[in-house]
Structures are given as C-alpha cells and as structure tokens.
C-alpha positions as CSV (number, residue, x, y, z in Angstrom):
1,X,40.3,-25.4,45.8
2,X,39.8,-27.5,42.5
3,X,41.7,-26.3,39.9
4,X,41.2,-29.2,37.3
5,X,38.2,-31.5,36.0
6,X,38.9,-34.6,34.2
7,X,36.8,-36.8,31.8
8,X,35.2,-39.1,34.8
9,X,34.0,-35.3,36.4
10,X,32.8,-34.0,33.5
11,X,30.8,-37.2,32.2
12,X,28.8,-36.5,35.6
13,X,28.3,-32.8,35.2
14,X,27.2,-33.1,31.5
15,X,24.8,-36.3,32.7
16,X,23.7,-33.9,35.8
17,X,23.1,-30.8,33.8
18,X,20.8,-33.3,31.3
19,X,19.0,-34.5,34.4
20,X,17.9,-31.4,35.9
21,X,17.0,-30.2,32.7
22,X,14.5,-33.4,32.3
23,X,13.1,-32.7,35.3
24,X,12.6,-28.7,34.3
25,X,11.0,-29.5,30.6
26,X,7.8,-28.9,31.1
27,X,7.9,-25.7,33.3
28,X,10.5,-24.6,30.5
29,X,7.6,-25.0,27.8
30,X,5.8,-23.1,29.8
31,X,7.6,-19.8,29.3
32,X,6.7,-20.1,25.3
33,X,5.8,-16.8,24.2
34,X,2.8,-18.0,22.6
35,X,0.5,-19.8,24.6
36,X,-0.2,-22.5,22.2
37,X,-1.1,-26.1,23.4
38,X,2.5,-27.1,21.5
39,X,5.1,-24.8,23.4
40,X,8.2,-27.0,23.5
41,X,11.4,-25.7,23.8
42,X,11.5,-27.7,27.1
43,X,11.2,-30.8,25.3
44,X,13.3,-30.3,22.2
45,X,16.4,-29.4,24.7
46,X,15.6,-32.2,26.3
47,X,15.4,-35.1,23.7
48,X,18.4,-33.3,22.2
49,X,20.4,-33.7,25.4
50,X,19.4,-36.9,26.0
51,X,20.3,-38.6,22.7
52,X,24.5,-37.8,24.0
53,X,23.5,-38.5,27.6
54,X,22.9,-42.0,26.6
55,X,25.7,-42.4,24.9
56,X,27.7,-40.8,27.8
57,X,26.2,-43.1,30.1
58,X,26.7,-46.2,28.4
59,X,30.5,-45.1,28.0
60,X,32.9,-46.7,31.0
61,X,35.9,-44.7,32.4
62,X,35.7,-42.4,29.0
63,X,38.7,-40.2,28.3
64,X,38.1,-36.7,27.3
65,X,38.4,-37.4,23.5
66,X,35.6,-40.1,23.4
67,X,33.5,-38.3,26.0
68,X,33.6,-35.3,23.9
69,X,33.0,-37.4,20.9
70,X,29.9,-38.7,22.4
71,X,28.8,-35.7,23.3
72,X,28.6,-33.8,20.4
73,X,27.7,-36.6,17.9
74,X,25.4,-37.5,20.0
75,X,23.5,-34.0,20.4
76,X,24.1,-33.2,16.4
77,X,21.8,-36.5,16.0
78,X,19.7,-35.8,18.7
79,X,19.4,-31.7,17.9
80,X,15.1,-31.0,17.4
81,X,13.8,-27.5,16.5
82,X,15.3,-24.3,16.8
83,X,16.7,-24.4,20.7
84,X,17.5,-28.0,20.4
85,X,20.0,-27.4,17.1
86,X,21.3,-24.2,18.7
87,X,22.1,-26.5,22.4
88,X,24.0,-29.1,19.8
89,X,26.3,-26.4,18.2
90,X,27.4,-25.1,21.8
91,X,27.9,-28.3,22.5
92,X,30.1,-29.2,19.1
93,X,31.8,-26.3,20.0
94,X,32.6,-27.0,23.7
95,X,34.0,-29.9,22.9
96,X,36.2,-29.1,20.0
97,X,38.3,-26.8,22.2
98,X,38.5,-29.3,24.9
99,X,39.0,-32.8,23.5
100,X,42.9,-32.7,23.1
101,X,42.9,-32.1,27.3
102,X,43.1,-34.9,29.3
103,X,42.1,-32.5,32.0
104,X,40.2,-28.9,32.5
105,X,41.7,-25.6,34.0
106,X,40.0,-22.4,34.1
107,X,41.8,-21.0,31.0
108,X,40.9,-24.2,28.5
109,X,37.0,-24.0,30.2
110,X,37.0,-20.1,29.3
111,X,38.4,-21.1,25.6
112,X,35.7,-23.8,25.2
113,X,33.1,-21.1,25.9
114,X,34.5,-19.0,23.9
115,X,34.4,-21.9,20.9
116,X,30.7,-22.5,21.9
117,X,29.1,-19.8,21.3
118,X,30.9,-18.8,18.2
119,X,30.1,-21.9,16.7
120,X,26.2,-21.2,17.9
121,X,25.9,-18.6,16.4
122,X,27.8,-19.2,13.3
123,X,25.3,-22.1,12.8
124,X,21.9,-19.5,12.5
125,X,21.5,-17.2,10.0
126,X,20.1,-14.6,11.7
127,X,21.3,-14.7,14.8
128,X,18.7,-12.8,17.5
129,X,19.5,-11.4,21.2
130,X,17.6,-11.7,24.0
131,X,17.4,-15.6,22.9
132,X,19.7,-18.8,24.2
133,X,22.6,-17.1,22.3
134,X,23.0,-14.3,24.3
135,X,22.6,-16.1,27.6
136,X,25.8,-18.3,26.3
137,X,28.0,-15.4,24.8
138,X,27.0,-13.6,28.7
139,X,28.5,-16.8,30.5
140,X,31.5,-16.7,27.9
141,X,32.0,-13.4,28.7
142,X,32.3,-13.8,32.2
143,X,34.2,-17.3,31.7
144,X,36.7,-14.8,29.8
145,X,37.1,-12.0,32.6
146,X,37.9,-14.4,35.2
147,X,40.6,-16.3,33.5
148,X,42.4,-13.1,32.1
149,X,41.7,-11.8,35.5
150,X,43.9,-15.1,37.5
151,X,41.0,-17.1,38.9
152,X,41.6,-20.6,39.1
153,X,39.5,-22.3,41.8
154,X,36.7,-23.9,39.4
155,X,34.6,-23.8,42.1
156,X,34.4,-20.0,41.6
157,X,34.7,-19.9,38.3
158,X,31.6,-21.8,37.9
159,X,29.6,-20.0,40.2
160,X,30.2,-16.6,39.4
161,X,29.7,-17.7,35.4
162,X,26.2,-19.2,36.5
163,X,25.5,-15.8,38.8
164,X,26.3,-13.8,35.8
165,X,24.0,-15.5,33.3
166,X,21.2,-15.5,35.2
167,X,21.5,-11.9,35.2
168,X,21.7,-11.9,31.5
169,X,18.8,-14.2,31.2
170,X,17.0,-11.7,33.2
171,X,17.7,-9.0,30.8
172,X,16.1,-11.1,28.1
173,X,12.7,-9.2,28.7
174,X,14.7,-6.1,27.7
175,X,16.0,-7.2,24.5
176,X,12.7,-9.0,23.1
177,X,9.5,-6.5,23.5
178,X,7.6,-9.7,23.1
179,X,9.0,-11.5,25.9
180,X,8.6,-8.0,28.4
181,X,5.2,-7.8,27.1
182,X,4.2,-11.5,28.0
183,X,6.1,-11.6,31.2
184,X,8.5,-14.5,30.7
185,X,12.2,-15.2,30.1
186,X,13.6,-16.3,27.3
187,X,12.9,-20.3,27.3
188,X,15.8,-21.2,25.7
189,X,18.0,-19.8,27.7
190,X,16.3,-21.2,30.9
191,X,17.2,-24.3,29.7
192,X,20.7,-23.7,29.2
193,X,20.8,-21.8,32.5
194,X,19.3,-25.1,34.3
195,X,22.0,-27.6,32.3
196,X,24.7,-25.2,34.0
197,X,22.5,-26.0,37.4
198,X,22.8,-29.5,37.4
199,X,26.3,-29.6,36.0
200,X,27.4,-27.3,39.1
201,X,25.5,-29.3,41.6
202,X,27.3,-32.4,40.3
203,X,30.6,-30.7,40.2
204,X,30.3,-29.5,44.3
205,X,29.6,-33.5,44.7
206,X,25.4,-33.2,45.4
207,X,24.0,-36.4,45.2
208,X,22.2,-37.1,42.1
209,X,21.0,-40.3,40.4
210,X,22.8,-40.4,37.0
211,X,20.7,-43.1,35.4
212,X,19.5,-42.4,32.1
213,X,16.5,-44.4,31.1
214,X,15.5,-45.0,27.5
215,X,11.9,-43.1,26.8
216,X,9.5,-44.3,24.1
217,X,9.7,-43.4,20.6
218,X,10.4,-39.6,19.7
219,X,8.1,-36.9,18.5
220,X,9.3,-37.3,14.5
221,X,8.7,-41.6,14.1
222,X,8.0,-42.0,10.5
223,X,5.3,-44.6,10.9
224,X,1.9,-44.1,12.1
225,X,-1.0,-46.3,12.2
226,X,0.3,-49.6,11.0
227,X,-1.5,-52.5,10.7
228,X,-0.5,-55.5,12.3
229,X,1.7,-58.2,10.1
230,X,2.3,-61.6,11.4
231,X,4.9,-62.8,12.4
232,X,6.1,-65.1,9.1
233,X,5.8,-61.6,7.4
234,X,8.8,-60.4,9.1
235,X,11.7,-61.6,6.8
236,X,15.2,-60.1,8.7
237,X,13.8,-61.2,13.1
238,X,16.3,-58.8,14.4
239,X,16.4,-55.0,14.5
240,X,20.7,-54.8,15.3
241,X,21.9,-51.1,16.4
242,X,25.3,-50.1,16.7
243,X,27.5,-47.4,17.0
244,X,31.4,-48.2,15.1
245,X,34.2,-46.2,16.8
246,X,36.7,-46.1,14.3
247,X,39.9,-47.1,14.5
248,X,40.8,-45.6,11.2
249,X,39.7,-43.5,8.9
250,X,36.7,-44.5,7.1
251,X,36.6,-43.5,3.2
252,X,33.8,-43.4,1.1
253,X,35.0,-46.6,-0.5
254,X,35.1,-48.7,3.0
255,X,31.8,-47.5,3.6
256,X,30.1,-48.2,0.8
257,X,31.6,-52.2,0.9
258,X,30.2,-52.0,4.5
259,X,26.8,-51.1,3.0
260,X,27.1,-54.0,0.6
261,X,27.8,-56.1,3.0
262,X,25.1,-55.4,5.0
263,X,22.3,-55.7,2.2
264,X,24.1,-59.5,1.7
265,X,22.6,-60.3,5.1
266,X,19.8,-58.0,5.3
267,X,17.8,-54.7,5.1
268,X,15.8,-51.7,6.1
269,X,20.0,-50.9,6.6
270,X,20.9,-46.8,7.8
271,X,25.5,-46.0,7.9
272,X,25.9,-42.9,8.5
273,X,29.6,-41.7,8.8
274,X,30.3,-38.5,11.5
275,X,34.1,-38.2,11.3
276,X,35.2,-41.3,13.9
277,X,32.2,-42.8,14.4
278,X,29.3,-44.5,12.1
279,X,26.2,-45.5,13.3
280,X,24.4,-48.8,11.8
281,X,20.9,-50.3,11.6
282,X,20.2,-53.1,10.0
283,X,17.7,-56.0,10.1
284,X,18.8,-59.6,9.4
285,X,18.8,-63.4,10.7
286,X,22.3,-63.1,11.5
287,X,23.4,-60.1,13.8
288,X,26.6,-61.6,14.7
289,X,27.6,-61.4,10.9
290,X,27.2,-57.8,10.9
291,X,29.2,-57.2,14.0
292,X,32.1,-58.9,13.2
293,X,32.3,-57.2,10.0
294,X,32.0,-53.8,11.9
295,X,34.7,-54.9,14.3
296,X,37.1,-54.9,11.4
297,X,36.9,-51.6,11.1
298,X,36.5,-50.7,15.1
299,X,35.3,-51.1,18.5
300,X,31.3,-51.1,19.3
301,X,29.5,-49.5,21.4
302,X,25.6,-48.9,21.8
303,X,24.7,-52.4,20.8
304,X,20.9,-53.1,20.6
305,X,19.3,-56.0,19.2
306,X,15.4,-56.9,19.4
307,X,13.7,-59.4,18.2
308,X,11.1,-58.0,16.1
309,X,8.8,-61.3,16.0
310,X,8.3,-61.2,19.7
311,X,7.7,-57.8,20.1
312,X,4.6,-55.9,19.5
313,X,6.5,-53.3,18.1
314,X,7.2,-55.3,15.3
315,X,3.8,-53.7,13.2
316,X,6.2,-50.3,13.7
317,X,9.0,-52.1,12.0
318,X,7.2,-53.9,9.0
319,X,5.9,-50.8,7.7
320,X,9.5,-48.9,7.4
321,X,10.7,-52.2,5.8
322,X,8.1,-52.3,3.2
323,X,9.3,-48.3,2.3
324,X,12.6,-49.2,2.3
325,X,11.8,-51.8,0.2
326,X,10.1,-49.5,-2.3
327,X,12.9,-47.2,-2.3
328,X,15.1,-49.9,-3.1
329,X,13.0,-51.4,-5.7
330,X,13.0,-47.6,-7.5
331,X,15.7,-46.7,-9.9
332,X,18.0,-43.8,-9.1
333,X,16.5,-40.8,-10.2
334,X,18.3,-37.2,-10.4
335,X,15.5,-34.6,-7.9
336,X,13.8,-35.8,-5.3
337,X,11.5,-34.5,-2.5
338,X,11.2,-35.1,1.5
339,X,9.0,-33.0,3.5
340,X,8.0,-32.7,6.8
341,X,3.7,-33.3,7.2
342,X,1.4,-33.7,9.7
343,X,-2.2,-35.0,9.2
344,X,-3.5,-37.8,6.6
345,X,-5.1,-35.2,4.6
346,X,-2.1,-33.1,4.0
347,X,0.0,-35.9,3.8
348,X,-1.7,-37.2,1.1
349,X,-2.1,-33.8,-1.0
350,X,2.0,-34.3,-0.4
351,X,2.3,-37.3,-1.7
352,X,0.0,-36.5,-4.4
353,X,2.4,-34.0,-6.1
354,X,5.1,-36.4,-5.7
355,X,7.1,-36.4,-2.3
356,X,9.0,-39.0,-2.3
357,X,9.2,-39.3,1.9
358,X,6.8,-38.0,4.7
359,X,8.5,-37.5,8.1
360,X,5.7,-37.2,10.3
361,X,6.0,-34.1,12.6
362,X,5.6,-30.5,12.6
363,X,4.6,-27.9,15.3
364,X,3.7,-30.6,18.1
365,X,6.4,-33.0,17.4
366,X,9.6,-31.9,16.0
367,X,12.2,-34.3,14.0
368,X,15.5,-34.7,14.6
369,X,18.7,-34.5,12.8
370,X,18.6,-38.4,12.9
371,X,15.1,-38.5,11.8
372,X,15.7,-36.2,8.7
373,X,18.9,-38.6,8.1
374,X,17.3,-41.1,7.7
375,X,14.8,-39.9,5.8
376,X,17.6,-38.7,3.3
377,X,19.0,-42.3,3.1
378,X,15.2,-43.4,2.3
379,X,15.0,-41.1,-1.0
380,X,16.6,-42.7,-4.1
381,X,17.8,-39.2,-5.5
382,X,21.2,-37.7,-6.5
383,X,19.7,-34.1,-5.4
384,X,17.0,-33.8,-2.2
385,X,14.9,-30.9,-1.5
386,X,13.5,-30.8,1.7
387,X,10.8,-29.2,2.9
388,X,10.6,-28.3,7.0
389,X,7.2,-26.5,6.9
390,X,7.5,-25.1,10.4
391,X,10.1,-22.9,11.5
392,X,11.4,-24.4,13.9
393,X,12.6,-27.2,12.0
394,X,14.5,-25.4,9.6
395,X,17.7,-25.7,11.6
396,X,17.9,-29.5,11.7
397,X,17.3,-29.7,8.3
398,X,19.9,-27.8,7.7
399,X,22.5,-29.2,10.2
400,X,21.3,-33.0,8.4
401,X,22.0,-31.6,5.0
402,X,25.5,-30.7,6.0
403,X,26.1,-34.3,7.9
404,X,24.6,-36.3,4.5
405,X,26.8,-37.7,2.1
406,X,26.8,-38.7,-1.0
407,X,23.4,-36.9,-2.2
408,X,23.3,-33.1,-2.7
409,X,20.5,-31.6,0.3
410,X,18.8,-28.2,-0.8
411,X,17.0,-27.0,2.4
412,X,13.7,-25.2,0.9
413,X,13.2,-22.4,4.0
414,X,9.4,-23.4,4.5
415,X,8.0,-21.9,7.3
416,X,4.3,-23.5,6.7
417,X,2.3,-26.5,5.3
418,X,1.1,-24.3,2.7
419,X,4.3,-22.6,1.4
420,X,5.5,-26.9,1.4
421,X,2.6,-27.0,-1.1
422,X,3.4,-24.1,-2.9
423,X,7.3,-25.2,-3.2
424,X,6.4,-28.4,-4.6
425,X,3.8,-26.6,-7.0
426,X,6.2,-24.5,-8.7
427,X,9.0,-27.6,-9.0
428,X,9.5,-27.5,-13.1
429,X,11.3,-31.2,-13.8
430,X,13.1,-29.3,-17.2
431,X,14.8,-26.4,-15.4
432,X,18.1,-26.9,-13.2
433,X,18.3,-27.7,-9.6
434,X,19.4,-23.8,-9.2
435,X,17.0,-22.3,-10.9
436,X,14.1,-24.8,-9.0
437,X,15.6,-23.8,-5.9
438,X,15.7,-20.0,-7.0
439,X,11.9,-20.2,-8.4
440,X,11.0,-22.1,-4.8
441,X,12.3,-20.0,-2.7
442,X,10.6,-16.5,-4.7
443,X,7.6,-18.6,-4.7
444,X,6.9,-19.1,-1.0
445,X,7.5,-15.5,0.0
446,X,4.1,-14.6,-1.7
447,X,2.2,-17.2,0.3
448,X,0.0,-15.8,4.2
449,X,-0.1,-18.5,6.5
450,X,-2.8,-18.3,9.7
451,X,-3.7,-21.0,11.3
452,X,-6.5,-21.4,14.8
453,X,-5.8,-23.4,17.4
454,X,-6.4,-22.0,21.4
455,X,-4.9,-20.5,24.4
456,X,-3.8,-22.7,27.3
457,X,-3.2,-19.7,29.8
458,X,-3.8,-16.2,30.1
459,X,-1.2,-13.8,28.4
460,X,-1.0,-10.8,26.7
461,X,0.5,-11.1,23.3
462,X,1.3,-8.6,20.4
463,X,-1.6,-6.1,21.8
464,X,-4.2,-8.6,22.3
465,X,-5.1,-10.0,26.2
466,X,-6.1,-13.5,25.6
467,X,-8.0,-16.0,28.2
468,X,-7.2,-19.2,29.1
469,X,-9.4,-21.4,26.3
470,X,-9.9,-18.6,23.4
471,X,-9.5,-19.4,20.2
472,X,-6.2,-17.4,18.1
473,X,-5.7,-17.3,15.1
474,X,-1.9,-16.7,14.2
475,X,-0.6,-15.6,11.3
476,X,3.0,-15.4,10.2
477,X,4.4,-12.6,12.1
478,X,1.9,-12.9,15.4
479,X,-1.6,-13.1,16.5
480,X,-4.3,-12.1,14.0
481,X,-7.2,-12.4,15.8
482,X,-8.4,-14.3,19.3
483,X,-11.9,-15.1,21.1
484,X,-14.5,-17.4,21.9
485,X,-15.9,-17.9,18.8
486,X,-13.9,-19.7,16.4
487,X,-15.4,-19.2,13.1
488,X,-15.7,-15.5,14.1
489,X,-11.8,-15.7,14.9
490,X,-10.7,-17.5,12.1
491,X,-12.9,-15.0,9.7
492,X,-11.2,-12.4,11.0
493,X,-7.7,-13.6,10.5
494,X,-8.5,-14.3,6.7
495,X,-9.8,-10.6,6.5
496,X,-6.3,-9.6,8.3
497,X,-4.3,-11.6,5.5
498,X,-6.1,-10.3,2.7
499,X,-5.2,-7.4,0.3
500,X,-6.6,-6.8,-3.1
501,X,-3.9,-8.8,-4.7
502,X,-4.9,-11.8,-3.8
503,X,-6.7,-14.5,-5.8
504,X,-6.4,-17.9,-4.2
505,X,-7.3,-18.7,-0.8
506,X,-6.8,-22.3,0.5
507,X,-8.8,-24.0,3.7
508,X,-7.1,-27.4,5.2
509,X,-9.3,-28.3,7.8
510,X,-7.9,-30.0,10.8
511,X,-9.2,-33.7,12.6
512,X,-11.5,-31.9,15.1
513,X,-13.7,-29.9,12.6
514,X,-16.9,-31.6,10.8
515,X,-16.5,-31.3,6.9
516,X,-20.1,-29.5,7.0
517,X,-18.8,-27.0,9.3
518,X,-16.2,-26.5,6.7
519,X,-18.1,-26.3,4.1
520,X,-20.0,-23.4,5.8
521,X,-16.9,-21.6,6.5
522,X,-15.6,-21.7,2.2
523,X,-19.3,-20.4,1.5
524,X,-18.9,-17.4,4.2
525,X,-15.7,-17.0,2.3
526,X,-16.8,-17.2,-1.0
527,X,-19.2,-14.7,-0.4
528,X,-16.4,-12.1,1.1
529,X,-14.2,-12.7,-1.6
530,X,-15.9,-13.5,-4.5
531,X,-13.2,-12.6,-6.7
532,X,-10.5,-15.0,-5.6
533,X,-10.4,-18.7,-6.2
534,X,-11.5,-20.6,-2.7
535,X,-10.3,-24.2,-2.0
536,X,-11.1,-26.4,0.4
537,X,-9.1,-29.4,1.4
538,X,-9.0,-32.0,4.4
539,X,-6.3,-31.8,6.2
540,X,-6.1,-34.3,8.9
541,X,-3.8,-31.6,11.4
542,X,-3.6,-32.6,15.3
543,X,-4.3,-28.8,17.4
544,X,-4.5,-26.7,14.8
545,X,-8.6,-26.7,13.9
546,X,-7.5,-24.6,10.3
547,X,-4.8,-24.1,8.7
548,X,-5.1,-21.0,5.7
549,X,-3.2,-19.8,3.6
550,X,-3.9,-16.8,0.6
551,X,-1.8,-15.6,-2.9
C-alpha cells in the first residue's frame, strides 16, 4: 500500500502522462468531429504539455512548490487552442491546492481535483458537457467519494478514478448528438484520459523513458519566409533564454530597471513576470552581463544561448529584430491592433487597415499563450485589441490578456478571418475604447463565414454522409454543403448563407486556386446575386481553397 507521493514521484507521473500523450497525438486528432485535414486537439494538448514537461525535466530533485510552479507556468505559456488552454487551467488548478504539501495523500489529491476542474471551467465562458470538462469534474467526482468514503492506498485510488472516467468519456456520445452521430469520443477528453494513463503507469513503477526532447519551432512562429542576412547584419550574436526564479518579490519598478538594463546591452528583449518567476529573451554581445544582472534578483534556470551567426536559423532571427526594431523606433500610441492571419493575401489586407502585428497561425497552426505574449510586448500601445479569428484561439487570447501587464488587452471574440476584417473596419479612432469594443463586437455578429476545404475520412456529419476526398463547405454552425465538385460545393454554401438582407459578399481565395478560376466563380456570383456588392480578394490561406463571407 502507498499512501503518499512526493515531488520526485510526481515529476515522473506528470513527465509520463506528457509522454504517452505524445505518443497518442495523432490518433487523438483523429477523433475531430469534423473531418478536416486540420483536426488537432491531439497536438494542441500536446505542445501545451510539453512546454511544463520541459521545464519539469530540466528541474533536479524539485520540491513540490517549484515542481508545481513549473508546471503550471509552464502549461499557461504553453496552452494552444481550446483543449490546450482548458488542459493549463486543470493544471493551474491542480497545483494550487497541492503546492504547500511536501507530500500527497488521498484526501489533498481529491482537493486538487476538486480545484482543477473548478478553475477549468471557471476559465470558459460557456462551459459545454460531453467535452474535456466533464471527463475531469467525473474523475473529481470519484477522487471525492473515495476519500470521504476512507480509501487511502493511492494505488486504488488512482485506478478506480481512471476506471471511472473512462466511463464518463464513454458517455460523451450521449451528451453531444454530434459526437453520437460521427461515432467518436470526445477528443479532449481522450487526451486527458491518456495523461491519467501514463501518469498511472509511472506511478505502479512501469518503465518508461522520461526524456523530453526539444521539437522544432511551434505552429504560431511569427516569421515566415525570410530572406537570408549575412552574417555582419546580425548586430546582438547571441539569442540568451532564461527563466529568473525569484527570490523576492518583483514590482513593477524592478522590472522595468531590468528592462532598461537589458536594452543597455541589447535587443529584440521579451520580461514577462508570472508571480515568482520571469522569463527573459534578449539578444546581445554580452550574455554573461545579462545573467548576472538576473542573478540579483534570483536563481536561473532554462538557460539557452545560440549563437545566431553560426546558425542557419539566424534568417528566422534577423527578421523579428528588424520588427522589434520598428516597434521601438514608433512613438507610444494610445489603440493598437494584433491579430491572428494566415495567408500573404489576408495578411496584407490586415496590415492594410492598420494592424499593427501579424501572428501567423489560424485553423492549422494554433498560437500560444507565449506567442500572443509576445506579440503584445511587440505592439507600442497603451490599449491592444486582438483579434483570434478562429475559435479556437479565443481562449489563449484571453488567458495572455489576463497574464500582460502594463497595457490594457481587449479580446475581440472573432471567430473568422472575415469578422477580423470587419472588426478592424468598423474601428472609429474618435470614439472611446468602450464604445470601439461595443461597436466591434455588434459588428461581427452580422458577418456568415463558410469556408471549402475537404474530407480526410468518411463520416457522417450534421445529416450529410461525406467520402473520404469530398469537398465541404462549412459554415459557422456546421456543414453547408459537401461533394466532388468544388465550385458546385462552394456555390451552394453561399446560397445556404444568403437571405435577402444581404448586400456584400466577400471571396478570399486560398494558395491552391488559379485567380481565373476565381474570377469565374465572382461572375457566377454576380449573376445570382446581382443586387449585392461582390468582392474578390487574394487570400494566400493554406487548406482552405475559399474562404466567404456575406452582410
């Protein structure tokens, strides 16, 4: 019988449970509802649980307050789209009831449940069952019988909590029609259910290799297609990373000297304070200047340094520098804009009506909490609005715009490129930031959305039985339209988005489609509709062959 965990055990369950969910990702993104060549609630969870398992990892002989620091910082950083943000409150959660333990019984493990998923769903608005949620309030429940109910082998208590979930998970069907009706679980909680796997497995003492290897740059870099810059172009050689647990309590005052100091020796500089730890980048000639400053205010950990002239990687670089630089070079200014855009066509018509910041991403490659952190430190502005433009990256926009300081973050609830467009549109520089937001947010709820792109397996979804390779076109609450034919499929979505109260209809056409084929679709829809104004626009989007959207 083990009736306590300490810090050392549960570092190796929380490093096995990210392991075995690596290895699940991609059969995990398979149970997407919507069989879309971008399902990835598999690899969200993962890059979200791997950001804290590398911090875990690096961490030697960790007591339970650091570990659980780690953790959750780590995960709140890490957190992309919907499941990913949900994984990082549980986690946040978790370990807020458990850091002040040196060790684990049953009855603190059943509390820390408890505080997970009330903080999970706390952090979403509109909280839905049948989803990761309820898989996690299920184990909590269970975690809660047992200990009122005496048990205190862990052993058991883990094993009947797992049993129990994956009966819940199994009801999922149940509770979402359009799960039942595509035959699949609920991803999310799959995922969950397989970190609970692997942290079991390492909790009975199964062997498992706890290495955590570094993986290539994220879905959600900044920079694309960079030109190469040689090397006397590169004026700060070394890209220095580290992470500054504090010793103290670091005010707003002490941070901003540190950022001082740091633009002394360098640039392209990111601090960004989380309670008792900060996290630095800088570039400069002379790392060991910026370390021993940090050390004045704390122990390091996470140290990275690369020389950026040897490196190939150091096009990647140049080209952040140079926006930095710009951002510098700007004068403060009281609104400004970040949005989230994929394609060079719609990240121009963007930048055109005056974004100040492009995270690349969207539908294929979610950004993370870090990424839109960043981002915010990158925009010269007393007030931010922010534009997701996909649904599921709403969350860590939100969750970045509570973790920023020192600039006001309005999150502007866009679900699609084209309600991005219409936000930024309807932006009047002489009203207030409330009544912008107010105007924004009315504004976008009159904008359609339907987009084409194509099946990669056989389902049935809202009605429609859909092949392997057919064309869909989806619209904002399901699929409009599918079949082999996709100008016939995208017509038909229009002519399912259309009422007599429209007059605009926009066309973004994506990187696969010819600009005469798109020009042959406006005419067809010029013809339908000859009453409302029809544009057409290049958009540049990866997977998604059109994107459309009517007022």
């Amino acid at each position: 019988m083990v009736n306590t965990i300490d810090a050392k055990m549960l570092a190796k369950m929380f490093l096995a449970g990210a392991k075995n969910l690596e290895a699940k990702k991609e059969w995990i993104n398979e149970l997407n509802v919507f069989p879309v060549p971008d399902g990835d609630t598999g690899t969200n969870m993962t890059l979200t649980i791997m950001a804290a398992a590398k911090e875990v990892s690096a961490m030697e002989n960790p007591d339970m307050a650091s570990l659980c620091k780690a953790i959750s910082s780590g995960s709140l950083r890490g957190a992309r789209g919907n499941s990913g943000v949900i994984l990082s409150q549980l986690f946040r959660g978790f370990t807020k009831e458990v850091r002040n333990y040196n060790e684990l019984n049953v009855p603190i493990a059943a509390d820390a449940f408890e505080k997970a998923v009330e903080t999970a769903y706390k952090a979403v608005m509109k909280p839905k069952e049948g989803t990761i949620l309820t898989v996690a309030k299920g184990g909590a429940q269970k975690a809660r019988e047992l200990a009122d109910n005496g048990e205190k082998d862990l052993a058991v208590f883990f094993e009947k909590i797992i049993r129990y979930s994956d009966e819940v998970l199994a009801r999922t069907p149940e509770m979402l029609p359009v799960l039942k009706q595509a035959g699949v679980v609920d991803s999310g909680g799959q995922g969950l259910m397989q970190i609970l796997k692997g942290a079991y497995d390492a909790f009975l003492g199964k062997e498992i290799d706890f290495t955590i290897e570094s993986e290539p740059a994220a879905p959600g870099n900044t920079v694309r297609n960079v030109d190469g810059q040689a090397q006397a172009d590169i004026k700060f050689g070394y890209c220095t990373e580290f992470i500054i647990m504090l010793s103290r309590n670091f005010n707003i005052k002490q941070e901003m000297d540190f950022k001082g100091y740091l633009e002394s020796i360098g640039d392209s500089i990111v601090v960004v304070a989380d309670e008792d730890v900060v996290k630095v980048h800088v570039h400069t000639n002379d790392p060991g200047l910026a370390i021993q400053k940090a050390l004045k205010y704390g122990a390091l950990s996470n140290l990275k340094i690369d020389n950026m002239r040897l490196e190939h990687e150091e096009k990647l670089f140049r080209m952040a520098e140079k926006q930095e630089g710009a951002a510098a070079r700007m004068p403060r200014k009281e609104v400004g804009f970040l949005a989230v855009s994929v394609g060079e066509g719609v990240n121009e018509i963007f930048r055109g009506l005056g974004v100040d910041y492009i995270i690349e991403g969207g539908q294929t490659m979610n950004p993370s909490t870090a990424d839109m952190l960043d981002a915010i430190e990158r925009v010269n502005a007393d007030t931010i609005f922010i534009l997701p433009n996909n649904k599921n990256i709403i969350l860590a926009a939100e969750q970045a715009s509570h973790m920023a300081e020192d600039k006001r973050i309005i999150v502007i609830p866009t679900r699609t490129v084209p309600q991005g467009i219409t936000a930024v549109i309807n932006y009047v520089p002489d009203l207030s930031v409330e009544e912008n937001t107010k105007t924004m947010q009315e504004e976008i709820k009159k904008v359609r959305t339907g987009q084409v792109t194509y099946a990669v397996r056989d389902t049935v979804i809202d009605d429609k039985e859909i092949r392997q390779g057919d064309y869909m076109g989806i619209g904002d609450s399901g699929i409009l339209s599918n079949g082999t034919d996709m100008t016939e499929v995208t017509f038909q979505m229009l002519e399912e988005m259309m009422d007599q109260d429209k007059e605009l209809i926009a066309i973004y056409y994506g990187q696969e489609i010819s600009e005469e084929a798109a020009k042959d679709l406006r005419n067809r829809v010029e013809a339908r509709y000859p009453r409302c104004d029809v544009e057409l626009q290049f958009g540049g989007q990866p997977i998604y062959y059109y994107i459309i959207s009517v007022e």
